[in-house]
C-alpha positions in Angstrom: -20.3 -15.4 5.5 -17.9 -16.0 8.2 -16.9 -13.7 11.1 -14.0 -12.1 9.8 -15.0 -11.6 6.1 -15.0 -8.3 4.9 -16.8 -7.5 1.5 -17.1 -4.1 -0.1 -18.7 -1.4 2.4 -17.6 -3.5 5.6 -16.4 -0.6 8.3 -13.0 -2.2 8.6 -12.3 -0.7 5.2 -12.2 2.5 6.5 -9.1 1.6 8.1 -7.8 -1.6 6.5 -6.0 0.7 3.7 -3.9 2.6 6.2 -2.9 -0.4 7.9 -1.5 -2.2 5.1 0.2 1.5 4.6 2.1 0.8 7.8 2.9 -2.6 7.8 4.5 -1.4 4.0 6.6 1.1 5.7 7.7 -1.1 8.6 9.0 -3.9 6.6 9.9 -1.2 3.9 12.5 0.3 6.4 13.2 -2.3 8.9 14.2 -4.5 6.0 16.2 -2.1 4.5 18.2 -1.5 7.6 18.4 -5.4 8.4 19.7 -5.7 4.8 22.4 -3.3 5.0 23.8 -4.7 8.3 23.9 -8.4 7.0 24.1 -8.2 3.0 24.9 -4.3 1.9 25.2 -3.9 -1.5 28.2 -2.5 -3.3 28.8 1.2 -2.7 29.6 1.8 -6.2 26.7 0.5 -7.6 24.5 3.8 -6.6 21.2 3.8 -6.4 20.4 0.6 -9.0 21.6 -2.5 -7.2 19.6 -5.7 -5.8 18.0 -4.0 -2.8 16.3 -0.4 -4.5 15.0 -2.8 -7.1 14.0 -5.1 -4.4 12.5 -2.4 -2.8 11.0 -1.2 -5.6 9.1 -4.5 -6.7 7.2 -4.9 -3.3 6.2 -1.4 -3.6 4.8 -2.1 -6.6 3.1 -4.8 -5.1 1.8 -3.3 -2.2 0.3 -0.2 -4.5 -1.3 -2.5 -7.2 -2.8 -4.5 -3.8 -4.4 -1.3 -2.5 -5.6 -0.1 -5.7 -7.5 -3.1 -6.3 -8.8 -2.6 -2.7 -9.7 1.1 -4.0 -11.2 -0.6 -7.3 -13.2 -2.8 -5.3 -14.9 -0.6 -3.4 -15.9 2.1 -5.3 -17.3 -0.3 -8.0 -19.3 -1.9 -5.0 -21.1 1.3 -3.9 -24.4 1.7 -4.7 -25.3 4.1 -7.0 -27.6 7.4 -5.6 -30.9 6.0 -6.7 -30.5 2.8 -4.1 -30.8 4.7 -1.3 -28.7 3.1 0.5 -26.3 6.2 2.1 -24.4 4.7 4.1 -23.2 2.0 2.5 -22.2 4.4 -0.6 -20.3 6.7 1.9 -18.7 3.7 3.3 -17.4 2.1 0.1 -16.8 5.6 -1.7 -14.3 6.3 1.5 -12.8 3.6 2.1 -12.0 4.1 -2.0 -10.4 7.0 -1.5 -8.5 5.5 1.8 -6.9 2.5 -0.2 -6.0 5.1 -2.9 -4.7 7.7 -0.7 -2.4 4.2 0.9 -1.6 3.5 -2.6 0.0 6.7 -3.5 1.3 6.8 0.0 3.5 3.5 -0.5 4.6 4.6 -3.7 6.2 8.2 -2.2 7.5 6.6 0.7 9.5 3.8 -1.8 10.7 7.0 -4.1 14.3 7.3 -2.2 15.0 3.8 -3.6 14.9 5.3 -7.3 17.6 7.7 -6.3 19.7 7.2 -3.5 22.0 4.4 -2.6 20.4 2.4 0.2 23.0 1.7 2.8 25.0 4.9 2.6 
């Protein structure tokens, strides 16, 4: 195992989730903004046009990448009988960090089912 590889119930977990939260939400709204100044789409297209189903794609993307992150921790936790605490803790939260992420990205990426993006 190399230096920087993090398998199920690695510390960095308990963090990595969030952090692929915020790099969804920078490049979420600093690509929106950079689209609107160089290639805004129609006005009268409303809330469906290229860049809310662009939008709408990565996010999907992003949440299906966490919950597999959230899937592959919890099924890596040992179960109760291995006594092995702290590695279940670690895995179980880090779970429920990648899913709390996941649902994060997808609430974040709800304006771009209903509002036009560069209005």
């Amino acid at each position: 195992m190399g230096a920087f590889s993090f398998g199920p119930g690695h510390p960095a977990h308990l963090v990595l989730g969030l952090v692929v939260w915020i790099l969804w939400f920078v490049l979420l709204y600093g690509g929106l903004s950079v689209a609107c100044a160089l290639v805004p789409p129609e006005s009268s297209q409303g809330a469906w046009n290229w860049l809310n189903g662009t939008m709408l794609v990565l996010a999907l993307v992003f949440a299906g990448g966490l919950l597999m992150g959230a899937w592959s921790n919890w099924r890596h936790a040992p179960s109760a009988d291995d006594g092995k605490d702290r590695q279940r803790f670690l895995c179980r939260t880090a779970a429920a960090v990648y899913l709390f992420a996941a649902l994060a990205s997808l609430a974040i990426s709800l304006p771009a089912l209903l509002l036009p993006p560069c209005t």
